[in-house]
N, C-alpha and C positions, 0 to 999 in steps of 0.2 A: 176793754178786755174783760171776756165776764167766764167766769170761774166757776165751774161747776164743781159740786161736792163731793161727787164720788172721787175727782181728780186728787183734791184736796189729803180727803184720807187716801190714795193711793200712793201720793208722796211723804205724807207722813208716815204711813206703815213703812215706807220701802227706808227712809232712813232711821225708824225704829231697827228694821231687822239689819240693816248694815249694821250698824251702833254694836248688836249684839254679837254677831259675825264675826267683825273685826276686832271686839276686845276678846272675845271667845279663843281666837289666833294666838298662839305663843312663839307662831313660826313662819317664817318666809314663805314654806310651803302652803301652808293652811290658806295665808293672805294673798299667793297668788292664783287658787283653785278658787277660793270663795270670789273676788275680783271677777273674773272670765264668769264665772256661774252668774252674779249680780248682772255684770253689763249685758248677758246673753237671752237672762230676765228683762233689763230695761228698755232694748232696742226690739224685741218679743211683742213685748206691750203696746210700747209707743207706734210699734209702725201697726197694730192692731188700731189705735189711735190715728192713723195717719198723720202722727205730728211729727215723724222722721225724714227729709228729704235725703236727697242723694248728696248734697252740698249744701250746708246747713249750719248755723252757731253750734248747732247739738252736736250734727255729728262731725263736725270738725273737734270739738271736746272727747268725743268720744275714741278719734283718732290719736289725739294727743295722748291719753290714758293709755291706749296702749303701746303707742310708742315708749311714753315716759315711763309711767311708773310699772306698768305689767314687764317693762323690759329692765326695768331695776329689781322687780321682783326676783325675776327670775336669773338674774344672774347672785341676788344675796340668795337665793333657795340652792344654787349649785353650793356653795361654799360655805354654807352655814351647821354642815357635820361637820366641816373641815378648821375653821378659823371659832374663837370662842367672842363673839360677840357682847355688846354691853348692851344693856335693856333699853335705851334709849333708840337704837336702832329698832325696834323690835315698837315701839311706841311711835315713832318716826312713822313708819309704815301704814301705823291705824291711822295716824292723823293723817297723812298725804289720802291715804284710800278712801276715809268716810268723808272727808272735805270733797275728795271730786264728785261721789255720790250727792251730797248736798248742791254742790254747783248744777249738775244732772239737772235735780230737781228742779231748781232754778227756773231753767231753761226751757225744759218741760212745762212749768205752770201755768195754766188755764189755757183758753183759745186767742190765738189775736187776729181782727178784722182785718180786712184788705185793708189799704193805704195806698191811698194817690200819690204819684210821685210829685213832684212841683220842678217846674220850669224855671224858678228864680235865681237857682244855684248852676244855670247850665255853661259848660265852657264854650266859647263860640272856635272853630277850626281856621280860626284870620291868619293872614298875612304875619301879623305880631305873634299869636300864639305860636304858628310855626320858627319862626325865629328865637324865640324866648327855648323851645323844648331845643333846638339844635344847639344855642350858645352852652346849654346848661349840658346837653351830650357831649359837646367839646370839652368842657373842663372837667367832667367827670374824665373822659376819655387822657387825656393827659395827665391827671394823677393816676390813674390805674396802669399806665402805661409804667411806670415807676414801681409801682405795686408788684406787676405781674414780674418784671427783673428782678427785685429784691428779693421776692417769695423763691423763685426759682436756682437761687444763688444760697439765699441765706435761712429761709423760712420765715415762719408770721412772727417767732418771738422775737425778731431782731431786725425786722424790717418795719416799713415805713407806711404800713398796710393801714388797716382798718382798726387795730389796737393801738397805734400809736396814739401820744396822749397829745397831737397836734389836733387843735378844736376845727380848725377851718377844713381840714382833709375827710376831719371823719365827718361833717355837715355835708360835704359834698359827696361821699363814699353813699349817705341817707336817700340822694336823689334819685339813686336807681330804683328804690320801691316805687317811683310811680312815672320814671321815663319809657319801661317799656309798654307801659299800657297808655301815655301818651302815641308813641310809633304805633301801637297797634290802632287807634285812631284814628291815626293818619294815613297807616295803609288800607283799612277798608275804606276810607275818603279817599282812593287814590292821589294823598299827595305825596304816597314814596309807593314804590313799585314792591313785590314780592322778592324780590332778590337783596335789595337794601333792608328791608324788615328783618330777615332771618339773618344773614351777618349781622346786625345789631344786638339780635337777641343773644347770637353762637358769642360775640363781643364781652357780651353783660356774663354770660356763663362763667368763662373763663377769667374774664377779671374776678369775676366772687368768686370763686374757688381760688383763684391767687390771695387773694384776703384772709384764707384760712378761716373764715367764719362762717359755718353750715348755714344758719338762720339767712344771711344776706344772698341766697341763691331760692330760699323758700320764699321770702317775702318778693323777691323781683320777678318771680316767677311763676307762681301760685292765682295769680289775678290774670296772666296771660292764659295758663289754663282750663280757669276759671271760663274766661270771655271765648274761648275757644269750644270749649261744651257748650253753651249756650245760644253760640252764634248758629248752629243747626241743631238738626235734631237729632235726639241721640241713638246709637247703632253700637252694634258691638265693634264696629270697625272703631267709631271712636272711646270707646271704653277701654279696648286694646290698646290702644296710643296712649292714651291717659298711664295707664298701669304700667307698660311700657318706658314711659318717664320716669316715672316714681322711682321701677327698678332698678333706670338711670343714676337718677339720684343716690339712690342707698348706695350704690357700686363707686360714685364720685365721693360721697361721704367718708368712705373709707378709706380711697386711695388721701384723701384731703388731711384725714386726720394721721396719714402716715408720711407726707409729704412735711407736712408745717412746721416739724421742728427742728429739721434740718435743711431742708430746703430740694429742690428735685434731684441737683447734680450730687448733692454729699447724701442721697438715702437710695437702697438698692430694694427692690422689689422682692427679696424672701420673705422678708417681715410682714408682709402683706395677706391681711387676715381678713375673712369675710364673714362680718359679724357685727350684731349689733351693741354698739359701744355706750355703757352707762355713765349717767352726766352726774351723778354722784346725788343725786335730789337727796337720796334718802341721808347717805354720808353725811352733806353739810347741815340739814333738818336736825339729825341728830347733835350735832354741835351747838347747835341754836336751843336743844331741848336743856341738854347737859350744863348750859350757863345758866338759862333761867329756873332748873331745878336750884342753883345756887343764889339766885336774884331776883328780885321782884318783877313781876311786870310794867311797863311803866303808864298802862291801859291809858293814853295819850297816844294820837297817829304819827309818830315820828318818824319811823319806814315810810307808812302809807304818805306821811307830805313831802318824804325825799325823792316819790314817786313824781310828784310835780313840778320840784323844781332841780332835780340831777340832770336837765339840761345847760345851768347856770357855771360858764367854768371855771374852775376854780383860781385858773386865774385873776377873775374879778371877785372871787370870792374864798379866799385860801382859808378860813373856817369851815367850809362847809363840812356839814356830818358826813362819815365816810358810813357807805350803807351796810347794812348786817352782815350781807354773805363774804363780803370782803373783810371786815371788821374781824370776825369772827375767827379766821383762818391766823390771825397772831397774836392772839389772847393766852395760847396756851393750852386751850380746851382741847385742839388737836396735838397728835401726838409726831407730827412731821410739821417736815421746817419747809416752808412754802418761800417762792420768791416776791421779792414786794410786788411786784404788777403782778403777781395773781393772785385769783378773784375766782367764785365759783357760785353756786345758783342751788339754792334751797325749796325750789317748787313756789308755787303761786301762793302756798301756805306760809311760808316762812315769816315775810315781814310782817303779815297782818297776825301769826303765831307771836313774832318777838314784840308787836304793837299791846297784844289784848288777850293774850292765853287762849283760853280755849271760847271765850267768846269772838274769836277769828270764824267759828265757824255760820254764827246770828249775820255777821260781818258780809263774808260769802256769798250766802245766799241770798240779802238783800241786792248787790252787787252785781248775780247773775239775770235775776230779774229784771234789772236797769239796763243791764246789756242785753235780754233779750227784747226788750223791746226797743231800744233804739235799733238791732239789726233789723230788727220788721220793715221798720220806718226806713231805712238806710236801703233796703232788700224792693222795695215798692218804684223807684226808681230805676229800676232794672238793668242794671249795672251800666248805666250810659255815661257819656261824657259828660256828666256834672259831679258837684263839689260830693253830693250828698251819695250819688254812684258810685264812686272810686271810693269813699269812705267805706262803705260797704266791702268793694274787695280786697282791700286791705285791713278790716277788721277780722278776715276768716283767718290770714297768717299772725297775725296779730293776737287771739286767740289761742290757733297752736302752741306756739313759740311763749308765750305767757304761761301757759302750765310751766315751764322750767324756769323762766323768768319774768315776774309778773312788773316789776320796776322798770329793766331794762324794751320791753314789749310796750309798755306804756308808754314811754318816752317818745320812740320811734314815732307811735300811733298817733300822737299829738305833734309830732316835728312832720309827718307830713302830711294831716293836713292844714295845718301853717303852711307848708312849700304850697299846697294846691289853690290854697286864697289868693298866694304871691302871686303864682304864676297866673291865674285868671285875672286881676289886676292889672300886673305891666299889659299881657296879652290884646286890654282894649286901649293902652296908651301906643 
């Protein structure tokens, strides 16, 4: 990777003048004009650069940003004559905004050379492979089958879904991030017909939305669209179908989050608002800011290694550290009385924030660097049926979904590909 100078100083000026920008801000407003002005600067540049693709580490970050936090912006910018805020929200806000700036930069830095893919990680389409992906559709299929009754009766808090603290259900509820891009496999290998591929997928839809969990319809499905652009060339007919999904989505996101808490038969359809709904980043950031104004940091990765091992259940391990955004919510720092099993998600900043203060952001941007260049590497393979292929499109939702939560993204992202070695393994027994 070789790095030209001018790049250099163009990403240091650019998070000089963020830096300035954003503490310049006193106000929701300010921080959400200057944001859209920066990103409209950044994506300007870069595709002046040609280092912008249409599907990209970048610009999948840069889709997150405005989901996440330009959409938290702009709902604390409504209410912020209205409600009297504490400064720590108001601080919350520079950090979440100049950190994804910093990430930007990341991502952006220098040129990186083609890369050969390699043959050594390839899945072979055998007899066992196909049996291994159907056993594992079956058992998926029979807990969701549970799932989608429960949700429909009772909703996500109280069913038996994807928050349940049963460890074997929710391992198996994981396989869906990469069964339907197993079928998709298998149907352009015609070994299932076009008719069985889309029930499967129509199948996976509606189970995750029974789940009440948005992210597990992004990640099972973002990689089939992915492989679906790619598979021809692109037209507006399929830009329109792309776009078209998406709208899908936002539309099922809503009805989703207005179904889940009571379930479909006990919730009536006036309450149903068409809009986009804030995951609280900035809310719980600043609770995280508000303790550590009272306490040290413990500049030791204790978030960033519960990243590693919050697969481990607590079953075999009833000490384990409970992680910050959860933690955090019964301390007292907030001023509402939350139920034990909830949990809430403080931006991709938060635990490397509660890890190391404000050298979270030195942190960061090493971090996006290391991730851009494993996508290159991961991206050179070209999204085919091997280990280091499907890693790849599963590290674009994986990315999104890590701007809200970088712990719980992690996890997944490492649980499968673990599933993908498994399954290539039995596959040739």
């Amino acid at each position: 990777m070789y790095i030209h100078k001018y790049e250099i100083i163009y990403n240091c000026a650019l998070v000089f003048v963020s830096t300035l920008l954003f503490y310049m801000c006193n106000s929701f407003s300010g921080m959400f004009f200057c944001t859209i002005s920066l990103l409209l600067f950044i994506v300007m540049i870069n595709f002046c650069l040609r280092k912008i693709k249409l599907i990209s580490i970048n610009s999948i970050f840069i889709i997150s940003i405005l989901y996440y936090y330009v959409n938290e912006l702009f709902g604390y910018m409504i209410l912020e004559n209205q409600i009297l805020f504490d400064k720590s929200y108001i601080d919350a806000s520079r950090i979440i905004g100049l950190a994804s700036i910093i990430v930007l930069c990341g991502f952006f830095l220098g040129k990186t050379k083609e890369i050969d893919g390699k043959k050594s990680d390839e899945i072979q389409i055998s007899d066992g492979f196909v049996k291994i992906v159907f056993i594992l559709f079956i058992i998926y299929l029979c807990v969701s089958i549970e799932t989608i009754y429960k949700f429909i009766l009772m909703g996500r808090e109280v069913s038996d879904g994807f928050t349940n603290k049963n460890y074997i259900k929710t391992m198996i509820h994981v396989t869906v991030y990469i069964l339907p891009v197993f079928f998709w496999f298998m149907y352009k290998n015609k070994v299932i017909n076009n008719a069985m591929f889309i029930c499967i997928v129509l199948f996976v839809i509606i189970s995750e939305f029974c789940s009440g969990t948005r992210f597990n319809i992004v990640f099972s499905m973002f990689p089939i669209i992915l492989l679906y652009l790619e598979d021809k060339k692109l037209n507006i007919k399929r830009i329109s179908i792309t776009i078209f999904i998406v709208f899908i989505f936002f539309i099922l996101s809503n009805f989703m989050l207005l179904l889940r808490g009571d379930g479909w038969v006990n919730t009536t359809t006036t309450s149903f608002s068409f809009k986009f709904h804030s995951e609280g980043l900035i809310y719980y950031l600043a609770g995280i800011i508000r303790y550590y104004n009272l306490n040290e940091h413990s500049y030791y990765p204790v978030e960033t290694i519960m990243s590693l091992i919050m697969f481990i259940p607590r079953l075999l391990w009833p000490e384990k550290i409970v992680q910050i955004d959860r933690w955090i919510l019964h301390t007292g720092i907030f001023n509402t009385t939350f139920a034990d099993n909830h949990s809430g998600s403080s931006s991709f900043v938060g635990p490397f924030y509660a890890d190391f203060g404000y050298l979270s952001y030195f942190i960061l941007f090493i971090l996006a660097v290391i991730c851009k260049y494993f996508s290159i590497k991961l991206e050179a393979n070209g999204h085919k049926l091997t280990i280091s292929g499907i890693t790849g499109l599963i590290l674009y939702p994986s990315v999104f979904f890590g701007y809200r939560s970088f712990s719980t993204s992690f996890f997944y992202f490492i649980f499968t590909i673990l599933l993908l070695h498994i399954v290539k393994f039995l596959s040739k027994r």
